[in-house]
N, C-alpha and C positions, 0 to 999 in steps of 0.2 A: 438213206434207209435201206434202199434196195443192194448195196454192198454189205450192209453190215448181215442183210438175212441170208447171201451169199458167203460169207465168211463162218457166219452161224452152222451155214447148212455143210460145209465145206471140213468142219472140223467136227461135228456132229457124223458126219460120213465114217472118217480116219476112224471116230472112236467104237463109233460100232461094226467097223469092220474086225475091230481088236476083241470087242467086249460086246455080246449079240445081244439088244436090250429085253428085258424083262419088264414085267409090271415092277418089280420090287426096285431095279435100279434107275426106274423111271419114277418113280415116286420118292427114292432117295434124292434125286438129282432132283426133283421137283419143294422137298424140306429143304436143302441146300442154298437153292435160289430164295427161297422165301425167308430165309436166314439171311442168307446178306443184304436183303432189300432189310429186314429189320434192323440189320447193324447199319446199314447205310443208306436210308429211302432215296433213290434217284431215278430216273428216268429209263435208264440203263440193267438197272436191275429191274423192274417192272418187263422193260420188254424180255429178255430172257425166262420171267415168269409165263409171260402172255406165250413165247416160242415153244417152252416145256409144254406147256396145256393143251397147245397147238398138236405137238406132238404125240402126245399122249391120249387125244381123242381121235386118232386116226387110226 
């Protein structure tokens, strides 16, 4: 688990050194995730849900 939040965190970096996050594309990106957890309920999307949240309350 501890690699994959390191990978998370690792490409989460790349992207917003590109693209400086906002509420609004932090919230897109948060409808996004909850979108494919709908189209595909798994484990895996859940955690990405939980990581966006994560992010986004800090």
């Amino acid at each position: 688990m501890n690699k994959i939040w390191q990978n998370y965190e690792k490409g989460m970096a790349v992207f917003d050194n590109c693209h400086s996050p906002t509420v609004q594309s932090q919230w897109l990106a948060l409808k996004d995730e909850i979108g494919e957890f709908v189209q595909e309920p798994n484990l895996s999307e859940i955690w990405d849900i939980v990581l966006l949240v994560d992010c986004f309350t800090k």
